[in-house]
C-alpha positions as CSV (number, residue, x, y, z in Angstrom):
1,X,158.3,-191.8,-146.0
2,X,154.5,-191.8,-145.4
3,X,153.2,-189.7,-142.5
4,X,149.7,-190.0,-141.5
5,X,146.6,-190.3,-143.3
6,X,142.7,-189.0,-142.6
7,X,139.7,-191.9,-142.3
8,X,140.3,-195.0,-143.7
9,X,143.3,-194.1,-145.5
10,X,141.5,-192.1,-147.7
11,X,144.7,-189.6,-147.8
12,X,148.6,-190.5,-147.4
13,X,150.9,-188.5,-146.7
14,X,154.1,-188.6,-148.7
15,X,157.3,-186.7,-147.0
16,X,160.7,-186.7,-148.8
17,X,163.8,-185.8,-146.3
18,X,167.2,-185.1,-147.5
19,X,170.3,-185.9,-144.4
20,X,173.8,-184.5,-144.1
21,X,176.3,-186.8,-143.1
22,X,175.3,-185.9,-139.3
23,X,171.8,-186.9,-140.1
24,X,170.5,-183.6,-140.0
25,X,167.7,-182.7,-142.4
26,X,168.9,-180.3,-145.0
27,X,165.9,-180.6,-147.0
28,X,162.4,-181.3,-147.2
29,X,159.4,-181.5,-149.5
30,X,155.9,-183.3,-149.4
31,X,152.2,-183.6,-150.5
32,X,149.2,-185.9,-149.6
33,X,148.2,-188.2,-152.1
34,X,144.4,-189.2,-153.1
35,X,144.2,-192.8,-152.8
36,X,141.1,-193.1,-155.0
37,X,140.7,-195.8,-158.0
38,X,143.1,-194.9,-160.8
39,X,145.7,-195.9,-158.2
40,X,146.3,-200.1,-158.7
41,X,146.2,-202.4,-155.5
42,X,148.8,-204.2,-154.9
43,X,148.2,-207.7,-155.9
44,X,151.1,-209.4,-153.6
45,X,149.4,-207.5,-150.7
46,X,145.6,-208.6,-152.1
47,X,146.8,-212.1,-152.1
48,X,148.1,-212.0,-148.8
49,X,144.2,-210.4,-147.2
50,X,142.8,-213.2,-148.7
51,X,144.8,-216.0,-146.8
52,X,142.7,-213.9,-143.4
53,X,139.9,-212.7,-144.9
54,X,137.4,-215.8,-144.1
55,X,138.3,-215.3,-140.2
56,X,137.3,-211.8,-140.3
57,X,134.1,-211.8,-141.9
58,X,133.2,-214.5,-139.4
59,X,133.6,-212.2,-136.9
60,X,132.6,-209.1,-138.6
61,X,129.5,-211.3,-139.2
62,X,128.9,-212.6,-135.2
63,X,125.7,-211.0,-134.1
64,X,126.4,-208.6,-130.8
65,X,122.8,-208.0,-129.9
66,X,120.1,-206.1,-130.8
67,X,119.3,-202.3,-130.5
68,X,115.9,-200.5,-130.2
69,X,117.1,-197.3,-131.5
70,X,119.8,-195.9,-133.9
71,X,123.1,-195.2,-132.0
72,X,124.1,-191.8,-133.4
73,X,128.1,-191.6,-133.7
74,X,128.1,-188.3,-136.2
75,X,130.9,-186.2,-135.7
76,X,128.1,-182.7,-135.6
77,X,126.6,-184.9,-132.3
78,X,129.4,-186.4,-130.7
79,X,132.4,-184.0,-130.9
80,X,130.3,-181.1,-130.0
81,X,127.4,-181.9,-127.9
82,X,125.4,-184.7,-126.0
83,X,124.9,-188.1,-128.0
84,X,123.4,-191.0,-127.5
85,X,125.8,-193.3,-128.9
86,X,128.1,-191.7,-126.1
87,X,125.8,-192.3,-123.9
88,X,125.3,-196.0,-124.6
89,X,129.1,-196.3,-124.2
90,X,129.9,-194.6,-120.7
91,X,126.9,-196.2,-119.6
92,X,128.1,-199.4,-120.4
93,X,131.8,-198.6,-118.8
94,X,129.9,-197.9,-115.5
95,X,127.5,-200.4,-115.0
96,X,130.4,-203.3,-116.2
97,X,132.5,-202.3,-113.8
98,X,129.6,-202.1,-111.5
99,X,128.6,-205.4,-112.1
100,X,132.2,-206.5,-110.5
101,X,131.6,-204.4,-107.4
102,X,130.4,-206.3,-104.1
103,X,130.5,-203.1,-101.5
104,X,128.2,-200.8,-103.1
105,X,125.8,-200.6,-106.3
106,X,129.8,-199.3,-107.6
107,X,132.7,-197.5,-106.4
108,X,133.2,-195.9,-110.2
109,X,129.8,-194.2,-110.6
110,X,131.5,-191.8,-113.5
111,X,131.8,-192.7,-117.2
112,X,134.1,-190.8,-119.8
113,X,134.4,-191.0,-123.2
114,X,136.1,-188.6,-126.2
115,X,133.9,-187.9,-128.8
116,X,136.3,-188.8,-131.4
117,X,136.7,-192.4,-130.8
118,X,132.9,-192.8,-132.4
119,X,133.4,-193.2,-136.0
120,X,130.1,-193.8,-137.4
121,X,126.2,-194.1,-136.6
122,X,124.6,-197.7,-136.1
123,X,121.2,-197.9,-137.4
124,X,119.7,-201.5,-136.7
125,X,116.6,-201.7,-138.8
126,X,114.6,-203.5,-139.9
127,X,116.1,-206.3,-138.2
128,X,117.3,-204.3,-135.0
129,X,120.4,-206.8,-134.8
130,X,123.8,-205.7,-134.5
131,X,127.1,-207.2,-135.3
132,X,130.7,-207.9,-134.0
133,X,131.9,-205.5,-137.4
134,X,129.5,-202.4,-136.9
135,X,130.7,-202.3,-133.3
136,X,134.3,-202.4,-134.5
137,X,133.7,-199.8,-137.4
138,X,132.1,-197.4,-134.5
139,X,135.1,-198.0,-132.1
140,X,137.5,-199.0,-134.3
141,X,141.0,-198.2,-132.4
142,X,141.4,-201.1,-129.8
143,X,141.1,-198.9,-127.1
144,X,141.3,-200.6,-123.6
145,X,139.3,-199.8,-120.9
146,X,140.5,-198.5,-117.6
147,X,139.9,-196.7,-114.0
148,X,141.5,-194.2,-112.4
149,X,141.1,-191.9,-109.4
150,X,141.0,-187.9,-110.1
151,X,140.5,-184.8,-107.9
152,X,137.4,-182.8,-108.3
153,X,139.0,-180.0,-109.3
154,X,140.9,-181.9,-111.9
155,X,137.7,-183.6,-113.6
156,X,136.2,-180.1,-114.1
157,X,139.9,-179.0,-115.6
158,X,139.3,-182.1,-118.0
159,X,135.9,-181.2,-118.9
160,X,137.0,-177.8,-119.5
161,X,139.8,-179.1,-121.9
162,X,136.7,-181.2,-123.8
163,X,134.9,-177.6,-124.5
164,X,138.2,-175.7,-124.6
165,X,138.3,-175.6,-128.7
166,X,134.1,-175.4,-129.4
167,X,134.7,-178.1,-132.2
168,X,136.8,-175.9,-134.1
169,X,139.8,-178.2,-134.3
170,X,139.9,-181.7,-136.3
171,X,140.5,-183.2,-132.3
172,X,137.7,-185.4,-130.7
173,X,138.5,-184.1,-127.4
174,X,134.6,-182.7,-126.2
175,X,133.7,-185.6,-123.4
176,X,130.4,-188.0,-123.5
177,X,130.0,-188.6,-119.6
178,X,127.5,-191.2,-117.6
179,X,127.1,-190.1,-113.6
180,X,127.9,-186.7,-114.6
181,X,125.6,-183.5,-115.2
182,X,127.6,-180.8,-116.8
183,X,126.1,-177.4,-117.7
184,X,128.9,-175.6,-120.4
185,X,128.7,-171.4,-121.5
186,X,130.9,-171.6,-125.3
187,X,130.2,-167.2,-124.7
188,X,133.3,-167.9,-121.8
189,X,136.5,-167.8,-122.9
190,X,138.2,-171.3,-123.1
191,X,139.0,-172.9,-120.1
192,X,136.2,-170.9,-118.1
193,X,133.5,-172.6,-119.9
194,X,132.2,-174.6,-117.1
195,X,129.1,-173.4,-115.4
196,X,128.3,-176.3,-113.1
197,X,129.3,-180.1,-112.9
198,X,126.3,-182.7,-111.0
199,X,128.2,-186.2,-109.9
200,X,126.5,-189.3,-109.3
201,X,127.3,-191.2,-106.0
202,X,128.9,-194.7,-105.9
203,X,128.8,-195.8,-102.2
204,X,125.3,-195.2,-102.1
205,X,121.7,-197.7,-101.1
206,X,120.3,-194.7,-103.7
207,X,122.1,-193.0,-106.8
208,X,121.7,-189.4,-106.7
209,X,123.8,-186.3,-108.3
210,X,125.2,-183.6,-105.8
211,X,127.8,-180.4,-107.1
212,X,131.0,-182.0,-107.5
213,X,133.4,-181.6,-104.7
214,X,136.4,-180.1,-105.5
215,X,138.6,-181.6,-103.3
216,X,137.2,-185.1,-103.4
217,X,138.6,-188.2,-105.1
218,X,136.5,-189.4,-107.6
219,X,136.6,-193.0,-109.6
220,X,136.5,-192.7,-113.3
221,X,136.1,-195.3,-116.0
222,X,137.8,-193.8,-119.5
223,X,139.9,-195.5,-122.2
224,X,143.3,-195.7,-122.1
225,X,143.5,-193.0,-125.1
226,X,142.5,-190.8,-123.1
227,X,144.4,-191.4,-119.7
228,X,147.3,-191.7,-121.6
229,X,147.2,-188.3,-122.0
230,X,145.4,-188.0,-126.2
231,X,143.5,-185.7,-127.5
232,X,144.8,-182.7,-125.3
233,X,143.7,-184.6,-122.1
234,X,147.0,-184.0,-120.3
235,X,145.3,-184.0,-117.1
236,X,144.1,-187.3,-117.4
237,X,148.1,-188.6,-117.6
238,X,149.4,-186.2,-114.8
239,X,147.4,-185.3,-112.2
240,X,145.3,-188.7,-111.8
241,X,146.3,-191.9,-109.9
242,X,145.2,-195.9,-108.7
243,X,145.5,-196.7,-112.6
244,X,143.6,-200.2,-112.8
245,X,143.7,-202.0,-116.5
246,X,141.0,-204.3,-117.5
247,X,141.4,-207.0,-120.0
248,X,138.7,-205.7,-121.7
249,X,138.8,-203.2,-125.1
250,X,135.9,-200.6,-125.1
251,X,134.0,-202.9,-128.0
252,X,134.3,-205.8,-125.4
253,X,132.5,-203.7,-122.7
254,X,129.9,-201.7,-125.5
255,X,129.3,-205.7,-126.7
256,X,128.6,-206.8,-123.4
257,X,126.2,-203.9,-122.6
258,X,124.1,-204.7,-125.7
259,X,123.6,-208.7,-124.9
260,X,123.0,-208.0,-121.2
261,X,120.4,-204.6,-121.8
262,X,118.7,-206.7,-125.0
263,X,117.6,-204.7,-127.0
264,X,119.7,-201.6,-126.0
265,X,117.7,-198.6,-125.6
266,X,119.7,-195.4,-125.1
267,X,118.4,-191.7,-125.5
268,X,119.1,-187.8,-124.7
269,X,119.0,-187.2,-121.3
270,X,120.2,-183.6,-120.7
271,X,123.7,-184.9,-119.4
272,X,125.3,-182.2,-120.7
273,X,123.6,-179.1,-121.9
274,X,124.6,-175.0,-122.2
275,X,123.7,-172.0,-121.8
276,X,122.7,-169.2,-124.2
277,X,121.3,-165.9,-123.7
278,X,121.0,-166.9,-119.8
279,X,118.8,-169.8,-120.2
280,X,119.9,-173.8,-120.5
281,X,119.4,-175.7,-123.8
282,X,119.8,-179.4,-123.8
283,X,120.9,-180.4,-127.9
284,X,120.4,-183.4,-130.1
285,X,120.9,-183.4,-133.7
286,X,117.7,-184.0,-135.0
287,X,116.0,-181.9,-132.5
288,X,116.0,-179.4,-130.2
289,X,114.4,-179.8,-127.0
290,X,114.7,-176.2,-125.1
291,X,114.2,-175.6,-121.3
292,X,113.4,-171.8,-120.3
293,X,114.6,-171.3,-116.5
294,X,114.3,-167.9,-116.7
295,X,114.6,-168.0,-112.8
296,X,117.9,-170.5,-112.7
297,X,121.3,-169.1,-110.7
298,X,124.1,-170.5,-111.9
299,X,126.5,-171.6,-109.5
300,X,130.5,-170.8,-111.1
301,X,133.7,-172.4,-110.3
């Protein structure tokens, strides 16, 4: 039996179970196995890629647009703090869905994303084009997007189950957001690690963010990963409702972003930021920018 395996198969898992006649296990034993090059390929399986390998370079190869910066996917960004790449992708859940909308600018003004489902940084020079097959190896599960409708009270229960660990588990479960200003403390203890949450407005002549009402619906874009209930995000699968599917998979929508905002530009923009030592710090990877409100009041839950 082969159970599981890390990125790209770099690992399997081998499990051997031993069954009494009432086909309970009496015995087990098990190790994971390096899959690196003194292993053989198989050549039957080889032969058998080759027969679809032309149509999937082809569209690997088809150019999705072009991006101005370098979308930064890293696992030390977007499992543990604001990241651009996140950014780009709620943004582009939001303003899709907005571009379907006919009452108001939208009536789903809040994008969510796990920080798991980015595999790997996009960096489009010299040529600033990016393809079908990057897109793909960033998002690479299928993930379909969808909307839902959540309490206030929930969503900040969610974003506290996104901080709950501090990046100390192998999960991806800390949230990218778009509409959303969320100020975290990791000194609280899990599940109290939410200082503040700012929405966005959908039915709106002007977007602004107000403190989240606790008792109001709100409209949220997310993949179905996560309102099926992944990563820890229970909440997300019980206490949410109005479940809408698109026929569209999160690379269809982050595609479709890209060729409409040509070249893509997306940045830092102190959507999500925490507190130390009483004062907020916004985080990026390759810099730090730090904002000293030595006067701010923090408003708890």
């Amino acid at each position: 039996m082969l159970a599981g395996s890390t990125n790209h198969t770099f690992l399997s898992g081998r499990l051997n179970l031993t069954f009494n006649d009432n086909g309970e296990v009496t015995a087990y034993s098990g190790q994971p196995v390096l899959l690196e090059n003194s292993l053989a390929e198989d050549e039957d399986i080889l032969n058998e890629l080759e027969i679809y390998r032309p149509e999937v370079d082809r569209v690997n190869n088809l150019t999705a647009g072009a991006l101005q910066v370098t979308l930064d996917g890293s696992t030390a960004s977007c499992r543990h703090e604001e990241c651009n790449f996140g950014n780009l992708i709620t943004d582009a859940f939001v303003l899709y869905m907005a571009n379907q909308s006919a009452e108001s600018w939208t009536n789903a003004p809040i994008g969510i994303a796990n920080g798991g489902t980015i595999r790997t940084t996009i960096t489009p020079y010299p040529s600033k084009s990016v393809s079908r097959g990057e897109l793909l190896a960033a998002l690479p599960f299928g993930n379909q997007v969808v909307s839902l409708k959540i309490k206030g009270k929930d969503l900040v229960q969610t974003l506290e189950l996104g901080i709950r660990s501090d990046g100390e588990t192998s999960y991806g479960e800390f949230l990218q957001v778009s509409g959303l200003r969320v100020v975290y403390d990791r000194s609280k203890p899990p599940m109290s690690r939410v200082v503040s949450v700012k929405s966005r407005c959908g039915n709106c002549d002007v977007p602004i963010y107000k403190d989240i009402n606790l008792s109001m619906n709100y409209t949220i874009i997310l993949q179905d990963f996560l309102a099926d209930g992944n990563d820890g995000h229970y909440i997300l699968k019980e206490n949410t409702f109005d479940r809408i599917s698109t026929d569209l998979g999160d690379v269809d929508v982050t595609q479709w972003y890209i060729q409409n905002y040509n070249p893509a530009f997306a940045e830092i923009q102190g959507r999500i930021s925490f507190v130390t030592d009483g004062e907020v710090q916004i985080f990026s990877s390759k810099k730090l920018l730090f904002i000293a409100l030595s006067c701010l009041t923090l408003n708890m839950f």
